[in-house]
N, C-alpha and C positions, 0 to 999 in steps of 0.2 A: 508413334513413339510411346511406349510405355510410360505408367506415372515414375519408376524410379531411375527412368534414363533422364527423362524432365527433370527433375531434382540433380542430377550430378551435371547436367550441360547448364541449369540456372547457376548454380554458385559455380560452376568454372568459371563459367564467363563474366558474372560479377568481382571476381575477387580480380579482374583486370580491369574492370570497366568504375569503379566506382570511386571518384574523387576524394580530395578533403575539403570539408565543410569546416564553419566557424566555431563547430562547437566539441566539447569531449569526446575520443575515441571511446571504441568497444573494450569491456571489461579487460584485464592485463595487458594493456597497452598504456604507455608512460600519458600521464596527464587525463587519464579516463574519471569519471565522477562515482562510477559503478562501485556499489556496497555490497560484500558479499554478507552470506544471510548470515554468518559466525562472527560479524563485528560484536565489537565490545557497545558502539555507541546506539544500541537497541538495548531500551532498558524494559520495552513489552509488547505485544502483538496486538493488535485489532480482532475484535471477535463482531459479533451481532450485526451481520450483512444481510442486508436484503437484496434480491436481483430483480431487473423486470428486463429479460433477453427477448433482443431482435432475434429477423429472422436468418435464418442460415444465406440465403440469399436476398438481400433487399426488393432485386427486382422481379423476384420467384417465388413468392408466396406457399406455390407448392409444397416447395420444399419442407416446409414448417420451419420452428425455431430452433435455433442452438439447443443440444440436451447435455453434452458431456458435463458430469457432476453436480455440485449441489452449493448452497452458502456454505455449510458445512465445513465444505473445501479449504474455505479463508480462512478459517479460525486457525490461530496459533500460528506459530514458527515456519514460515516457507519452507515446504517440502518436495515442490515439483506436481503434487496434486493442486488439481485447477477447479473452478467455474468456469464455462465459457459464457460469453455475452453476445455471439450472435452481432450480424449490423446493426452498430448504433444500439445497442443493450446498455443496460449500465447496473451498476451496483453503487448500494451508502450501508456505508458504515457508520454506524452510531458508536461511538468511542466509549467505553465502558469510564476511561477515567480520560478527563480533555488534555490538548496538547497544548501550547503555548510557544510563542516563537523567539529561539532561543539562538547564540550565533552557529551559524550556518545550517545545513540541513534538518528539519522538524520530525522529516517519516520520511520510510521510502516506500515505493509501491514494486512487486516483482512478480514477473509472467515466464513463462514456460519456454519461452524461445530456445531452438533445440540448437542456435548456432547463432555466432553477434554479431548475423547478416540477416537474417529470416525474424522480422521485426513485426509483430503488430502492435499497434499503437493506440493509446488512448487518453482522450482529455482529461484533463483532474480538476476537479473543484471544491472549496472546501467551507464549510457555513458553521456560524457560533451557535446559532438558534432553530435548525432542520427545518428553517422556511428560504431564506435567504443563501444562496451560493454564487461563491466567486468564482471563477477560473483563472490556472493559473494559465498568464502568455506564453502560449505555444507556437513554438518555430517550427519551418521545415523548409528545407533548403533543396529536399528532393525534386528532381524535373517532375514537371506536371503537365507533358504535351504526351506523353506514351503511357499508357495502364500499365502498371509492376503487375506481375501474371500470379497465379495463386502460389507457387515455389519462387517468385521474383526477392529481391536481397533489397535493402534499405542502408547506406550507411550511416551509423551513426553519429558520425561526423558533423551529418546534415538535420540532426533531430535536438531540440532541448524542450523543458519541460510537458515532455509526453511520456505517459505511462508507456512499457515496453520497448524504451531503449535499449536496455541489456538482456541479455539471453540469462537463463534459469540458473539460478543460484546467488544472482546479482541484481538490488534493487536501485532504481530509477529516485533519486533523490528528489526532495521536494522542501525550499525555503522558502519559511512565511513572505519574508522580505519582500519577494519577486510579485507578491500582487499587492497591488496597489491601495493605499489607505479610504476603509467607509465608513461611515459611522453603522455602518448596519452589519460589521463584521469586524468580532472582537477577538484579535489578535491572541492575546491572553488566555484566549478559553474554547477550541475549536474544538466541537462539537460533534462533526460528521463530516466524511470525505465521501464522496461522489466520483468512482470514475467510470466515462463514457466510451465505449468503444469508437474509433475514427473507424468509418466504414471503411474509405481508402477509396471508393470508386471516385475517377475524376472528372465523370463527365456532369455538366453543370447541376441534373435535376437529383443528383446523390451525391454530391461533392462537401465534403467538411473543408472548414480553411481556418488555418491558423491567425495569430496574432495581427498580422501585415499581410491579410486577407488573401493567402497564397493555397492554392489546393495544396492538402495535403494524401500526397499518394503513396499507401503501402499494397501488399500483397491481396489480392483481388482476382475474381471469386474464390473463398472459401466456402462452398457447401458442401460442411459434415458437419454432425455432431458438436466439433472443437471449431466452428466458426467464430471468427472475430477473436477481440481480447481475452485471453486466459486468464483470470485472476489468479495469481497462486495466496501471497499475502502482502499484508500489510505491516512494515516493523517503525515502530512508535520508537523516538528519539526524546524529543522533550515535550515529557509526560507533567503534565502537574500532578501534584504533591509529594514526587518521584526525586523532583530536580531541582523543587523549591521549599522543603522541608524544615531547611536549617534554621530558619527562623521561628521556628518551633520547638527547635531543640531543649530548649526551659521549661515547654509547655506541659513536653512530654517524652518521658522517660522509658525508652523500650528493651526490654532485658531479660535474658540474656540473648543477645545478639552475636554470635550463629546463633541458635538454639538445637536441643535437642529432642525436646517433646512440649514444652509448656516457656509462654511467654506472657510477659506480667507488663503491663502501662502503667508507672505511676504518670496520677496528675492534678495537678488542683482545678479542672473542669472536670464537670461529672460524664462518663463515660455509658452512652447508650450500648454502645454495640461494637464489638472486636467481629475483622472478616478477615481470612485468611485466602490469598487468592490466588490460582498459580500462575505464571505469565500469557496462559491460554484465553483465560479471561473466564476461570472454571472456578466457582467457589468451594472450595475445601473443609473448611469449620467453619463455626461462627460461636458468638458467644454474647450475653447479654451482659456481662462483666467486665473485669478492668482485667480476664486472665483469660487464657485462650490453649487449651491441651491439645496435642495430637502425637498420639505414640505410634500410628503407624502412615508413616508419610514419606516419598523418596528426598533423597537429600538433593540441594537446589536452592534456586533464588527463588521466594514468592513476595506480594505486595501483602502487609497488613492496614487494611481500611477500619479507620478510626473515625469512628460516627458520636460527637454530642449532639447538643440542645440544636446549636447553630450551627454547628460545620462540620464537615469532613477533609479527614486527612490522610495521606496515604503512605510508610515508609517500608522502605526495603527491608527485609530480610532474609535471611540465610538457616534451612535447614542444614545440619551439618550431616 
């Protein structure tokens, strides 16, 4: 049997075969958690990823490692280009500005899944200080006595806080809340996100397991290129200085807000440094004064980073 008659008898037969589980359905379906990448509550993108990718097959060396794309890939707006990570590969993100946990979802994490059955999945952890990570408790409700084959479905039904729930264009939600309080991970100021590829193999000596120590089983072997998790990107929800500004509002005066070429801080602290930034995570001007010009720049939202003596701060604005 060829590989695209495999592919059409895998998802026939899943989309009969595949239960409900305890948790959110797949993207447009009533009660799903899935964020498309066009929401309003992404106020900016993750850039500055590093990867260290497994290999295309765990138990095959041969083969070598995952190659399709680069970090590169993640920076900015999900667009369906990827990194792949290979089994058990992983990427961090160092956050250009930190998040904080704010009510309900923080970020979402989104993978290239070409259908919201054909699921690869991966762990998420997230640290204040890029020594320290938590992870968040990851469910999986999928059987774990049969291997999912490499075109095998996942419902996700049966999946919660694991990267790669939703198929491409829809990011997998992530709330601070759901992991649990340490003094060694400061809520208020997350720093770096780490997510791991789940290999998927379930046999004991390659098997990842979830929260309630349960194997968790997706699609297995993938050896190509686009083995394991697809990073596409990361969409940042509550950003500090983004979402918590207002109480600065006295401090500092930002005008004219749109703008159209030049933007002026008044404030009674003295002003090191104006940065202009676009939601890519790409600096545009910068300025050693309390004013900041740019006469040829597309119209958009960017952040302006306000640097004194002691602090930094970050507020929206609007090129018109």
């Amino acid at each position: 049997m060829n590989k695209s008659v495999q592919i059409v008898v895998f998802f026939f037969l899943s989309h009969f075969t595949m239960g409900q589980g305890s948790y959110a359905p797949a993207a447009g379906q009533i009660g799903t958690t899935a964020m498309h990448k066009d929401s309003s509550s992404f106020v900016a993108w993750a850039t500055n990823c590093s990867v260290n990718r497994g290999y295309q097959q765990i138990n095959d060396s041969t083969l070598g490692k995952a190659s399709l794309g680069d970090s590169t890939n993640v920076y900015g707006k999900a667009n369906g280009t990827v990194v792949s990570l290979g089994d058990g590969g992983e990427a961090i993100l160092n956050l250009y500005q930190s998040l904080h946990n704010g009510p309900g979802p923080d970020f979402a994490i989104f993978e290239n899944g070409f259908n919201s059955s054909f699921l690869e999945l991966a762990f998420v952890e997230v640290s204040s200080d890029g020594i320290h990570f938590f992870r968040f408790p990851a469910n999986s409700e999928t059987q774990d006595s049969i291997q999912i084959g490499t075109f095998g479905a996942v419902d996700a039904t049966n999946i919660n806080n694991l990267a790669g729930k939703y198929q491409v264009n829809y990011g997998s939600p992530f709330d601070l809340d759901e992991i649990s309080n340490d003094s060694l991970l400061n809520k208020g100021n997350i720093t770096h996100i780490k997510i791991i590829d789940v290999i998927g193999n379930i046999t004991p000596e390659f098997a990842n397991y979830d929260s309630q120590n349960r194997k968790i089983n997706d699609p297995w072997p993938t050896p190509f290129a686009s083995s394991g998790f697809d990073l596409d990107a990361v969409g940042l929800i509550h950003v500090n200085g983004i979402n918590t500004l207002t109480e600065k509002q006295q401090e500092f005066k930002v005008f004219p807000n749109p703008f159209t070429s030049l933007i002026t801080v008044n404030s009674d602290v003295e002003i090191e440094q104006l940065e202009l930034i676009s939601l890519s995570g790409k600096t545009v001007a910068i300025s050693a004064n309390s004013s900041i010009e740019i006469n040829e720049l597309p119209s958009g939202i960017y952040l302006l980073r306000i640097s004194t003596e002691k602090s930094v701060y970050v507020k929206k604005v609007v090129k018109k």
